[in-house]
MARTIRO-442694 format. One record per residue (C-alpha): residue in three letters; x, y, z. Coordinates in steps of 0.1 Angstrom, whole numbers. Layout:
! residues N
+--------+-------+-------+-------+
: residu :    px :    py :    pz :
+--------+-------+-------+-------+
:    ALA :     X :     Y :     Z :
...
+--------+-------+-------+-------+
***
This chain:
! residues 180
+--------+-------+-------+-------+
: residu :    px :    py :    pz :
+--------+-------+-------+-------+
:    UNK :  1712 :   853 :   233 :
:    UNK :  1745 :   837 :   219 :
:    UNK :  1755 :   858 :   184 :
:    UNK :  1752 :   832 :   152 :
:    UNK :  1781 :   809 :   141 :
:    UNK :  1810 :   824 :   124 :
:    UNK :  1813 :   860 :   109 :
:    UNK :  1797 :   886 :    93 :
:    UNK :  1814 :   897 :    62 :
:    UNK :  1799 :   934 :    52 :
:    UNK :  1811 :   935 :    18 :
:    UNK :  1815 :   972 :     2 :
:    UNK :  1790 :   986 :    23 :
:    UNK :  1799 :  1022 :     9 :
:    UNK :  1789 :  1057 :    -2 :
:    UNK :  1798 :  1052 :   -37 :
:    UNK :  1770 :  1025 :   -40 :
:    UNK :  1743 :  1041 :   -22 :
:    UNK :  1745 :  1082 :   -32 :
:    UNK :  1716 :  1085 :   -56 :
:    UNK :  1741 :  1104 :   -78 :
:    UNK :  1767 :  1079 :   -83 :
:    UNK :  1773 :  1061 :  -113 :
:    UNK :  1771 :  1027 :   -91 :
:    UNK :  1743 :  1032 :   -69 :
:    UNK :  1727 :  1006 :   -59 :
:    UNK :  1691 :  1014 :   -57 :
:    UNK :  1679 :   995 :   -27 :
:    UNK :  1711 :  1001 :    -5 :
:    UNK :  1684 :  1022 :    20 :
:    UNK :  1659 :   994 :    23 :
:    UNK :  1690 :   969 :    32 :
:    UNK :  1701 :   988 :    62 :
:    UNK :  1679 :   980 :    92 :
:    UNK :  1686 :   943 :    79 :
:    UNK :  1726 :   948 :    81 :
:    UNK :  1726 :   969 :   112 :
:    UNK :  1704 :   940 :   128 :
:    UNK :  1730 :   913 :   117 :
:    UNK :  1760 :   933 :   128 :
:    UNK :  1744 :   940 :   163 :
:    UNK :  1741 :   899 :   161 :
:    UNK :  1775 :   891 :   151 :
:    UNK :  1787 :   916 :   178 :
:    UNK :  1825 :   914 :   175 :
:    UNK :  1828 :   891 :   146 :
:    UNK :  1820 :   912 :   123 :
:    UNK :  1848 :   927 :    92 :
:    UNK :  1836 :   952 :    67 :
:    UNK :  1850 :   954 :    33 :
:    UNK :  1858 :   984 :    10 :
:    UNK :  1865 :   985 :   -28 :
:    UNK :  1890 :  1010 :   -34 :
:    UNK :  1909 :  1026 :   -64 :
:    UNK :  1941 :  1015 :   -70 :
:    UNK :  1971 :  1045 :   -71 :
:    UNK :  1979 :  1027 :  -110 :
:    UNK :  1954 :  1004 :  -124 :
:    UNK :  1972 :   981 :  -145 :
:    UNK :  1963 :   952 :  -167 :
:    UNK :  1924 :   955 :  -179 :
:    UNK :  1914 :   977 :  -149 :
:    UNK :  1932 :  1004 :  -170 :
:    UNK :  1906 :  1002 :  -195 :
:    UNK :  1881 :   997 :  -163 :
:    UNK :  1892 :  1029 :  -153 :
:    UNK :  1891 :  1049 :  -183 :
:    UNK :  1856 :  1040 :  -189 :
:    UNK :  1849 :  1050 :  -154 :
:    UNK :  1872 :  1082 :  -146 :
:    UNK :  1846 :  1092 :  -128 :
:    UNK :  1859 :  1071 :   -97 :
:    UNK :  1898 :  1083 :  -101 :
:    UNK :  1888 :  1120 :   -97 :
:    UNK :  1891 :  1140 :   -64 :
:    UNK :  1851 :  1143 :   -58 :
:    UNK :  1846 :  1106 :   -54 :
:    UNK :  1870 :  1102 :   -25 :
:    UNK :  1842 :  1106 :    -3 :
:    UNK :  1820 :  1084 :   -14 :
:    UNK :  1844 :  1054 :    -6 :
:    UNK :  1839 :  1057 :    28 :
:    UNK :  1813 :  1032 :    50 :
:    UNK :  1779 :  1042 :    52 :
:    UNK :  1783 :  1029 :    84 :
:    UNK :  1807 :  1035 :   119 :
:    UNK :  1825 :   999 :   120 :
:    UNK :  1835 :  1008 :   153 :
:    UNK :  1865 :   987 :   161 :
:    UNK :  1855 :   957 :   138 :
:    UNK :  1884 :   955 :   113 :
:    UNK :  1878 :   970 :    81 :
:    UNK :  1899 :   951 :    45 :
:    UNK :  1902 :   972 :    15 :
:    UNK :  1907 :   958 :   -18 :
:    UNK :  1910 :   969 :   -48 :
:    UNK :  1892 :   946 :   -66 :
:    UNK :  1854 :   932 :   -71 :
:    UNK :  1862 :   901 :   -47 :
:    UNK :  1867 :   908 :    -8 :
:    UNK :  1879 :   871 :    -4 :
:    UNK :  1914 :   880 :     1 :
:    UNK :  1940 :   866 :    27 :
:    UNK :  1933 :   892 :    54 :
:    UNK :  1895 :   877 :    55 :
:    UNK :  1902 :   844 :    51 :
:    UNK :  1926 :   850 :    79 :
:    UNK :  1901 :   869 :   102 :
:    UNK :  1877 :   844 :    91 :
:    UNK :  1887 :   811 :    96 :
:    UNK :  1871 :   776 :    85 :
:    UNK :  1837 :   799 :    90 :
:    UNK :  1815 :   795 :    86 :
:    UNK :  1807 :   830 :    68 :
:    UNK :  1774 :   850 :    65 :
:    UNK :  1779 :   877 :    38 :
:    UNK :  1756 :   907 :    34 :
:    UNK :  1765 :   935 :    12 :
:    UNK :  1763 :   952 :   -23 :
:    UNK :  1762 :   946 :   -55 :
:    UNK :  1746 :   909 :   -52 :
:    UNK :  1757 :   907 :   -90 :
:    UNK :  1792 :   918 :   -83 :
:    UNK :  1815 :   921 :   -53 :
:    UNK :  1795 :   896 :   -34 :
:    UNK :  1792 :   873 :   -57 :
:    UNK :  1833 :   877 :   -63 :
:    UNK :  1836 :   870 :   -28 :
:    UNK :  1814 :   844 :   -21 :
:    UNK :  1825 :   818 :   -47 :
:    UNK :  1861 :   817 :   -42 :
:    UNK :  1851 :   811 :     1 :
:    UNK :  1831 :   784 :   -13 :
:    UNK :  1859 :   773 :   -32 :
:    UNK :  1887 :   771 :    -4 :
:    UNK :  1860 :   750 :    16 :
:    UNK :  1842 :   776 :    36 :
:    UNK :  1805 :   773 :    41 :
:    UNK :  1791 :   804 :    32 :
:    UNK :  1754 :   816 :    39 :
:    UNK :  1743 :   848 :    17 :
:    UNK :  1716 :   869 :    33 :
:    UNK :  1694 :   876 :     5 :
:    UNK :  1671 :   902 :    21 :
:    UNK :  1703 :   924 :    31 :
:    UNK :  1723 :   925 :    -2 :
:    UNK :  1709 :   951 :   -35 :
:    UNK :  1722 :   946 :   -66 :
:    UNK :  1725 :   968 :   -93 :
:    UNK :  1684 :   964 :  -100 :
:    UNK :  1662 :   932 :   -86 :
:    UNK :  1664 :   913 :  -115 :
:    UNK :  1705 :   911 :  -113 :
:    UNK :  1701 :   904 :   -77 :
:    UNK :  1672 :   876 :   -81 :
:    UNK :  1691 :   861 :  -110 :
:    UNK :  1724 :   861 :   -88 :
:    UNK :  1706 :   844 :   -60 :
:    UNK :  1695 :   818 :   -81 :
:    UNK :  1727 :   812 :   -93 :
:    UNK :  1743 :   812 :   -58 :
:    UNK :  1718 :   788 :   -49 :
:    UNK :  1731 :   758 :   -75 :
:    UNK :  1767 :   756 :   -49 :
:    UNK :  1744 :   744 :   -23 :
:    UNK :  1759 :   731 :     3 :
:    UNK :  1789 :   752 :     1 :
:    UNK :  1767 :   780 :    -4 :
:    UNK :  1734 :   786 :    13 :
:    UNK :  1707 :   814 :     3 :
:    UNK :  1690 :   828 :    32 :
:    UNK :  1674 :   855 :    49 :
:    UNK :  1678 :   882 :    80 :
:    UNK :  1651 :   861 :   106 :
:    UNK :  1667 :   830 :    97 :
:    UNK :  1705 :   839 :   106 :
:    UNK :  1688 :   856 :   138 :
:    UNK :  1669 :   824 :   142 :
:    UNK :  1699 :   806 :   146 :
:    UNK :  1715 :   829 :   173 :
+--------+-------+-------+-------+
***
């Protein structure tokens, strides 16, 4: 079976966001997985992971960012940037910001068209997927394998996502696997 059209992108698919004793979990990062995994195994090699990661010196308003969370800058929390997943040899951009749509992806990427799976559905993927949209990529958000911060932030962000149809398209695991 051919993989889908166009690339996964796994955005912050981390520790940090699904350890029960992080500030940021993200309490249905478990029930996701068999959903990503699935799609990665689809996409095969077109598949790029993201990370969100600390900057050495926040500056500007992620200063304040950071001193309200310290918790992030400290030694412990190294770990739990890490993938909860091996990406194998798919290529994996850092960023250290809430938006993975930086040049690296857009370059990997293409014209798309983009599926993007991921966590927080209220935050990093919604940072990425809007400015895709905006430079002209159709993008396709898996509902069923993102997890926001709780299901209300995540149904409310799916709605919204849904008003930038046709750039953006709201969907779910068996229908990207439908189109393989």
């Amino acid at each position: 079976m051919p993989p889908p059209p166009g690339w996964l992108v796994v955005v912050d698919y981390q520790e940090v966001f699904r350890d029960p004793t992080s500030p940021w979990t993200t309490p249905r990062f478990d029930e996701i997985r068999p959903r990503v995994r699935s799609l990665v195994e689809a996409f095969g090699d077109r598949v790029v992971f993201t990370r969100f990661v600390v900057p050495d010196e926040p500056t500007g308003a992620w200063a304040d960012y950071y001193a309200k969370y310290d918790y992030f800058t400290q030694a412990h929390a190294i770990p739990l940037f890490q993938l909860s997943e091996d990406p194998r040899a798919r290529p994996v951009v850092d960023a250290p910001a809430f938006g993975k749509w930086v040049p690296t992806v857009a370059e990997l990427v293409g014209d798309g068209p983009i599926t993007v799976v991921g966590v927080a559905t209220d935050c990093c993927v919604l940072s990425t997927v809007l400015p895709a949209a905006d430079a002209g990529v159709l993008v396709r958000v898996v509902s069923d394998a993102c997890a926001g911060a709780d299901d209300e932030a995540h149904d409310d962000t799916m709605r919204i996502l849904g008003c930038y149809a046709p750039l953006v398209e709201v969907t779910t695991t068996s229908e990207v696997l439908a189109d393989a």
